[in-house]
N, C-alpha and C positions, 0 to 999 in steps of 0.2 A: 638640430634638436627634433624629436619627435612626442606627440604628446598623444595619448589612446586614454579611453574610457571604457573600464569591462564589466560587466555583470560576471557575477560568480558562476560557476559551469556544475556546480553541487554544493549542498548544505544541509546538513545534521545536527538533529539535538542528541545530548547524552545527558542522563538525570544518575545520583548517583543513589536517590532511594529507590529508584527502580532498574537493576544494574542490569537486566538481563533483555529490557524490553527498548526495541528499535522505534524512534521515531523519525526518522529520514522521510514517510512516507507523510505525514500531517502539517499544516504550515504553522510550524513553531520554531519560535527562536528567541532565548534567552538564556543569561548568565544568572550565577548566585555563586556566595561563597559559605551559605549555611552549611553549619556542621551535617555530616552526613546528609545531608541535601544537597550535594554543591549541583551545578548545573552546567554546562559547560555547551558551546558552539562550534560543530567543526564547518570550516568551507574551502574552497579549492577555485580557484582561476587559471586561464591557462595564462602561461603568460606571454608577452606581447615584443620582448626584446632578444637577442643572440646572447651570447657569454659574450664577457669581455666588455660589454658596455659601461658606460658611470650613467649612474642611477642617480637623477638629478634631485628629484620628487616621487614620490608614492605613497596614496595615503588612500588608506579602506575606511569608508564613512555606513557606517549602519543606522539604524533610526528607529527610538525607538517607539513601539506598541501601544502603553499604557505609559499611566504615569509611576512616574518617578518618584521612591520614599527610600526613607531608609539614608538620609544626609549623601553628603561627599564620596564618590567614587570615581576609579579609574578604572578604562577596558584594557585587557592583555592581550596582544594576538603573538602566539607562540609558535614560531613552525614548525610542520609534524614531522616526525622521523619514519613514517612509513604512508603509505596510503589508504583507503579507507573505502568502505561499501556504503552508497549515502543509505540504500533502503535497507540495511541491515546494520550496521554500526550500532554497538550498546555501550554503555557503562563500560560491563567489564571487559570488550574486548577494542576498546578504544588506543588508537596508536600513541606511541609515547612523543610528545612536545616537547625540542629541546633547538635551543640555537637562539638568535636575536630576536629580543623580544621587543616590539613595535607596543606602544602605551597611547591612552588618547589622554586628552587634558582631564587634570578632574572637575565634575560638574555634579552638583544638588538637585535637590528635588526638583521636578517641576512635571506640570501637567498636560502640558504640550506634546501632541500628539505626531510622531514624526520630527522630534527632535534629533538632530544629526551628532552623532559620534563620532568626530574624525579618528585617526590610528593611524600616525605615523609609521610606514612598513618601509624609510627610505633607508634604512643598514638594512634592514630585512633582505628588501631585494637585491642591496649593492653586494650584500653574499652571496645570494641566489646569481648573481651576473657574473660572480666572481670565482667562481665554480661548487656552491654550496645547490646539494638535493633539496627539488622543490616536491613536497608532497601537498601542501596546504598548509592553513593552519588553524589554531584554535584559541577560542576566544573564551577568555574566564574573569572573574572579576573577585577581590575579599570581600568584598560587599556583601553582609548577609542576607540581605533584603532583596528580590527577586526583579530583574529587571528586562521584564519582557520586550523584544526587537521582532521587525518587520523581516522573515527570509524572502528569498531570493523570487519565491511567488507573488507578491507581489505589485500589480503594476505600477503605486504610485513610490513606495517605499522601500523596493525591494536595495541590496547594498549595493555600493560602487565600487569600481577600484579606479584611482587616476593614477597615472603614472607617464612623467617625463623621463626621456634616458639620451644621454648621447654615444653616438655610435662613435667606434676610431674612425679617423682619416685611412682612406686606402692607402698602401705600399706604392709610393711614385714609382708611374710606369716609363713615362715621357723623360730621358733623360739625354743630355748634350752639355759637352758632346762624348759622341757612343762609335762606337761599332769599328774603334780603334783608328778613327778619322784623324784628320790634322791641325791644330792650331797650329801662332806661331811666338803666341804673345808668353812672356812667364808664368804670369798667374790669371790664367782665363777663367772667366764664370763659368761656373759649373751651373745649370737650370737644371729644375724638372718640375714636376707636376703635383698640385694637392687635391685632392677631390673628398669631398666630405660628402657626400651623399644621405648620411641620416644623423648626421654628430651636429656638433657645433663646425658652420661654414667659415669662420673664422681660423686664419694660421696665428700660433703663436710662437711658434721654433720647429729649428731644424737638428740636425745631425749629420755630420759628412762623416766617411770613412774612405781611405787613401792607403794603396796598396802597390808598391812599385812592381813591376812584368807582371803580376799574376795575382788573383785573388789570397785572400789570406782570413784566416779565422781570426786572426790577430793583428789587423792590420799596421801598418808603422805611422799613420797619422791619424787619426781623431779629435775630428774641430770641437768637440763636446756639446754641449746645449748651448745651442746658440739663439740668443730672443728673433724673432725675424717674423713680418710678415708678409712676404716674398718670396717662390721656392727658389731662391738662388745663393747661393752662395763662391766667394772668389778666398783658394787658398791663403793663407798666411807665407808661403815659402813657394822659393820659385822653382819650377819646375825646364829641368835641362835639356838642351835641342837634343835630339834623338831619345829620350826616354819614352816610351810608354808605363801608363800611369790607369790602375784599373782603380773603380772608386764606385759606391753608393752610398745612396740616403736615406732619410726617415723624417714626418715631419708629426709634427704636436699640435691638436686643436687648440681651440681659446678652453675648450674643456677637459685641458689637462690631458688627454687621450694620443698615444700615441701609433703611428701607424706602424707597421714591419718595416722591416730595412727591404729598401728595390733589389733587381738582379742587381750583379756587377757586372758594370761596361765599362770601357777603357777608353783613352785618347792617345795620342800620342802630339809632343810637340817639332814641329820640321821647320827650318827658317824658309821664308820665302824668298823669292829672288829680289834685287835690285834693280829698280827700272828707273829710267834716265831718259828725260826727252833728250833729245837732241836737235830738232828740228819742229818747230821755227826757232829760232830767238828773240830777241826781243822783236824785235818788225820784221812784218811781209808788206812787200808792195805788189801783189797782185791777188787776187779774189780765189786763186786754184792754187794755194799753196801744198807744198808738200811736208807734210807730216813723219816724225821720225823719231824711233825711241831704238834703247839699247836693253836687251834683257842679261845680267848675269847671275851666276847661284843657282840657275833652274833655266825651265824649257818652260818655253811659251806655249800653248795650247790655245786658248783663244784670246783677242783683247775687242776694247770699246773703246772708244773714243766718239768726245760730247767736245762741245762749242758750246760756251753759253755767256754769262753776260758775266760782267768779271766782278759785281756787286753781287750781283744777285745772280748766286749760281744754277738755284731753280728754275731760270730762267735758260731754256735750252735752244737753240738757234740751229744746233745741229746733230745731227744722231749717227756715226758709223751704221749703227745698231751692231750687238755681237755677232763676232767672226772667229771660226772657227779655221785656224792660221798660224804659222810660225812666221809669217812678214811681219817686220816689224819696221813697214812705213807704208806710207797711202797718202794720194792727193786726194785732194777735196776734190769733190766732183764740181760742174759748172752747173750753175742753177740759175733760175727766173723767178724773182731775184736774187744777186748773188748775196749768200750769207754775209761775207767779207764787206765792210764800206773804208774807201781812202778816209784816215783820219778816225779811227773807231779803235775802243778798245777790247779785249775779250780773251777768254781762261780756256785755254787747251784743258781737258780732262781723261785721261788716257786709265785706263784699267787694264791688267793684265792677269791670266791666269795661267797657275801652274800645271803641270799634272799631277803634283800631290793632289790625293784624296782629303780636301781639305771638309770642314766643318765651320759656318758661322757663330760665334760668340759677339758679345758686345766690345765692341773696342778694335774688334778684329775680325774683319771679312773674306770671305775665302778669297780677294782676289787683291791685291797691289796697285794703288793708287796715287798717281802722282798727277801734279798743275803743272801748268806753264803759262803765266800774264803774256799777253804779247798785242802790238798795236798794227794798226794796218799802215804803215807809214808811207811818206811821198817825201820822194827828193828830187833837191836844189840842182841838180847835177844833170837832170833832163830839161829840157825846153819845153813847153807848154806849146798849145796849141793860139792861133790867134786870127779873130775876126768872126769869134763864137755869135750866130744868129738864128734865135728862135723864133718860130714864124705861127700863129694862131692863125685860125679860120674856120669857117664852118663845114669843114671838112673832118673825119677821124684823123687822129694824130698831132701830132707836133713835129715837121719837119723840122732840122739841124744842120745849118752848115757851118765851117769854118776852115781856115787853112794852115799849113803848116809847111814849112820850106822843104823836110825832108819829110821821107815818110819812117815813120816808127816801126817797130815789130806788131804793135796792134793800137787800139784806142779802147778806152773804159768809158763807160757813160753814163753821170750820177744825176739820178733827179731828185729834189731836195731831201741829199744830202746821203740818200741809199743810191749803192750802185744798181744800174738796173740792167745792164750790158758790158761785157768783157771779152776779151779775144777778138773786139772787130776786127777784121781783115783789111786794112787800109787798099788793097786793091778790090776790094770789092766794094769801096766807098769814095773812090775817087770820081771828080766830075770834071778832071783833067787840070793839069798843070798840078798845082799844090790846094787846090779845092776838094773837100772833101764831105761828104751828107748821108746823113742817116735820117729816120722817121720816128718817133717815138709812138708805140702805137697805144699803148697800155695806159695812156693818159686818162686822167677824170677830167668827164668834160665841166665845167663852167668854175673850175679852181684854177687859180694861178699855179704856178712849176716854176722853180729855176732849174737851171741846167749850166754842168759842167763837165765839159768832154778832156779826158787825162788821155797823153800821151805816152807808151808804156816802151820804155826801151834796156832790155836786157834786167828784165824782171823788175826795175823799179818804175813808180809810174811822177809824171811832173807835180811839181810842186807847187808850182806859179802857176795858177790855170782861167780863165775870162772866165764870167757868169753871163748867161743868158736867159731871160723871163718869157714866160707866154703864156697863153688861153685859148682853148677849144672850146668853140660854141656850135654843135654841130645840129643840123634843125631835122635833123631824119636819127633811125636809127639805120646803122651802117655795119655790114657783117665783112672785115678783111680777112685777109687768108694772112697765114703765120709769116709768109716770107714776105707783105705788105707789095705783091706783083696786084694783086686783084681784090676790088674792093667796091661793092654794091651797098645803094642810098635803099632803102623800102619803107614806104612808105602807108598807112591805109589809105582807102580809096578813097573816102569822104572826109577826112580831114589830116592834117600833116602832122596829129600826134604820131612818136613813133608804134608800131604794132605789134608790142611785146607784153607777154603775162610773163611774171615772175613770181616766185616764192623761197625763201628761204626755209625750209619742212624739217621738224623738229619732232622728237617722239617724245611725250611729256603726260602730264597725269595730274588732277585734280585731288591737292593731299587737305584732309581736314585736322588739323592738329586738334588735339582734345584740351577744350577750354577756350578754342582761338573762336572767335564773331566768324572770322570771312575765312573761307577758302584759299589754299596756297599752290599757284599751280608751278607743280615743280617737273624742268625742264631733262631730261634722261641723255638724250644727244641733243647736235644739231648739226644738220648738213648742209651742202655749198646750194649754193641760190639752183633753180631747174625749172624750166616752165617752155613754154613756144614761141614762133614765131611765125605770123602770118601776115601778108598786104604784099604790095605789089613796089614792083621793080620802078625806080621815078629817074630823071634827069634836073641833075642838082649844080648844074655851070655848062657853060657855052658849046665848051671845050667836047662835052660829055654827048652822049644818045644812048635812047634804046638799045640799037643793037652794041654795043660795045656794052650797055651792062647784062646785057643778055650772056655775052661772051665771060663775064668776071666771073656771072654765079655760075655757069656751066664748068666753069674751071674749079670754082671751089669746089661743087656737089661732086666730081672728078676728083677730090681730095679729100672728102669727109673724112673722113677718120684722124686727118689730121688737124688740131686744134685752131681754132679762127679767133678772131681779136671783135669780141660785138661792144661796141659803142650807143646809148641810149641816156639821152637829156642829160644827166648830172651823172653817168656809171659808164665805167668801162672793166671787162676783163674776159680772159678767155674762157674759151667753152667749145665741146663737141659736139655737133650737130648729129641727132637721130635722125632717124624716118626720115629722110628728104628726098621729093620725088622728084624722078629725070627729069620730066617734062615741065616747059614752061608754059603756062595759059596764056595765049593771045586773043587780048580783043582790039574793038576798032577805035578805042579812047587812051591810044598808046599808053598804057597800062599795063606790066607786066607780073601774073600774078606768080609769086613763091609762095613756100609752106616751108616749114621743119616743125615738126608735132613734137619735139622734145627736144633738150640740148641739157647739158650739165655744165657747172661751172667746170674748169679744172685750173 
């Protein structure tokens, strides 16, 4: 809706005992309907709306003069059929008044100065909008008695015009699906767009038009007036694979106002293909499975494939991310930690796309989507491992042994209850005969852990397996290298807390909501923990010296770039070490001093 207020743009009087003489130029303004006196008002506004609008309101209020005799009357404003000279218009060469005539209430005497006259002028203008010639109009009264009005000069009383109008709704531009794209559904949502700009912002209805290969002045479907307020609409009749189907719309304010019909644009509907996992089935007993689907009907073009929690699918564990690919299989990669846990449940979700040039609709997405439940299962039919022993100390880590009579294809390694190691190499874990040890490095220290090391032979892993408990209480912080060969105590100089700054750094903003007391500080990201590390090299068991940890961190700083295991009071996780300088500081307080001015988690 739009609503304006105008002063009149010109106004003239016409007397009719005096037929020849111009008053345009004097501030006068009044009606009469005495006999050969009559008296008459012309004025003129420009006005404020396009054609085509609905004319909600419009009403010209004059005011008048003097007071008011002569009983009950009512004001006419007539619109003029031609235009008019304000400083020169007379009597007798005054334009002829013919078309809808706008009346105001009738009203009596009174003596009020600046009494307002409204004038209903809402057909007046709904002509005028409708394509009726606007000249002005004029205002006359049967009223014999002379009823002098304030014009257009002035400042406290001069006339008004108000006027409300609402404009059409634009011609929906925004249409889908368009541009002879693809569904695959029968009767797909047709969407498009309503924009009301100066009307009534409200939709009250639509109109489809449906025209099979080709546009048509006459099209062969016509959903008719349909209430709605939503610009979408889904056909009544299905529409068959391989047709294309051209179609536009039209939509209806809440003010009755309708817009044009859109271009025409087409769709076309094309089956999509048939996709079939195949791979896994119900159970995987190992952490790297491999994934497998069949495409037919079409040609694969890209797919996706998610992991996610078989409840709660928004819950993602894993992402292909899209691939641009006609393979239609892939293993999982091996991670830290592995996605996969012995004894877990979880929804394969595979997507695939075609090369049809397809088009999103509701209901139907350009691309084919199918599940697959599946569990990570262990079986009876492998032999477990036995004489599982976890070992705490104040050392990082949780060393593992136990044995097993033969050796397997690999060992898996769960700490409560998530795998956290897979494909161990049982020869590169043997400590001879049928003994075999691992280290856990990743541990938090001062929490209990159980542990359970699976035996994995010919892809499935044991099902009988020992549990083992422990606890690291490590009294330094301690930085190992990834393959757990080298691994340094540092310590500060003056007391044995460990010598780490940390921060978890977040990019966030102070929002004040309108009406709220307190401030709300709202969080934008947040990134992995990053801070330093400074103090010096210590000797933390018997076993241990100086120069042997001199030799650890020379070997790590000789590997920075690859990811180390830091350990600190109650936290452990990896991280890559910055800025780390070659040299080590020697003094005479067998004290050796290290630095790293940054490190990130990863």
């Amino acid at each position: 809706m739009t609503f304006t207020t105008l002063a009149l743009a010109s106004d003239a009087l016409v007397r009719e005992n005096n037929p020849t003489t111009p008053y345009g130029a004097s501030s006068s303004s009044s009606v009469s309907g005495a006999t050969s006196a009559r008296r008459r008002s012309l004025g003129y506004f420009n006005l404020p709306f396009p054609r085509g609008v609905q004319i909600i309101s419009a009403t010209l209020t004059v005011f008048q003069k003097e007071a008011a005799t002569g009983g009950a009357r009512v004001i006419d404003a007539t619109p003029l059929a031609a235009g008019y000279q304000e400083s020169k218009v007379t009597w007798d060469d005054q334009p002829i008044a013919a078309g809808t005539v706008g009346s105001s209430p009738s009203q009596g005497n009174s003596a009020v100065i600046g009494r307002p006259w409204p004038i209903d002028l809402t057909a007046t203008m709904q002509a005028v909008a409708d394509g009726a010639p606007w000249y002005g109009f004029r205002l006359s009264s049967t009223n014999t008695t002379i009823l002098q009005l304030f014009d257009r000069s002035d400042p406290d009383f001069a006339p008004v015009v108000d006027i409300e109008f609402a404009d059409a709704p634009q011609a929906p531009t925004e249409l889908a699906p368009s541009s002879a794209r693809s569904v695959s559904i029968a009767r797909p949502t047709l969407r498009f767009d309503f924009s009301d700009l100066t009307g009534d912002t409200s939709m009250a209805a639509l109109q489809v038009w449906m025209n099979l290969s080709a546009p048509s002045v006459t099209p062969s479907f016509d959903s008719g007036v349909v209430a709605a307020d939503l610009p979408e609409y889904v056909p009544t009749f299905d529409v068959t694979v391989g047709q294309e189907w051209f179609w536009q719309a039209a939509v209806q304010d809440g003010a009755g106002l309708w817009s044009d019909r859109s271009e025409w644009v087409s769709f076309k509907r094309t089956a999509k293909p048939t996709v079939a996992i195949t791979a896994p089935s119900t159970s995987v007993f190992e952490p790297t499975p491999t994934l497998a689907w069949t495409v037919t009907g079409g040609t694969q073009k890209q797919y996706q494939v998610f992991i996610t929690d078989p409840v709660d699918t928004t819950l993602v564990l894993w992402d292909s991310q899209k691939r641009t690919s006609t393979s239609t299989s892939l293993t999982m990669p091996k991670l830290t930690p592995p996605v996969l846990s012995p004894g877990g449940s979880y929804l394969m979700v595979l997507r695939v796309w075609d090369t049809v040039l397809r088009e999103g609709v509701p209901g139907d997405p350009v691309y084919t989507e199918v599940t697959k439940a599946f569990t990570f299962g262990l079986s009876g039919a492998v032999t477990g491992v036995s004489s599982l022993v976890a070992t705490g100390g104040t050392s990082p880590g949780i060393p593992l042994t136990w044995t097993r009579a033969t050796a397997p294809d690999s060992f898996s390694v769960v700490r409560d209850g998530v795998t956290i190691a897979t494909n161990l190499d049982p020869t590169d874990l043997t400590t001879g005969g049928t003994g075999y040890a691992w280290t856990d490095r990743g541990a938090t220290p001062r929490h209990a852990h159980t542990y359970t090391v699976l035996a994995v032979v010919g892809g499935l892993a044991s099902q009988t397996n020992p549990t083992a408990n422990a606890t690291t209480t490590p009294n330094s912080l301690w930085v190992v290298s990834a393959d757990g060969l080298h691994a340094v105590a540092i310590a500060n100089r003056d007391t044995d807390t460990p010598p780490i700054d940390t921060v978890a750094s977040e990019v966030s903003e102070v929002h004040r909501p309108i009406g709220a007391r307190n401030p709300v500080l709202r969080t934008q990201s947040v990134y992995g923990r990053a801070g330093s590390i400074a103090g010096a090299l210590t000797v933390r068991s018997s076993a241990d010296s100086l120069d042997v940890q001199r030799a650890h961190w020379r070997a790590i700083v000789a590997n920075r770039s690859t990811p180390v295991y830091v350990t600190a009071v109650d936290t452990a996780f990896r991280a890559t070490l910055y800025n780390v300088p070659d040299h080590i500081k020697d003094d005479l307080n067998d004290f050796v001093d290290v630095d790293c001015d940054y490190f990130e988690v990863r």
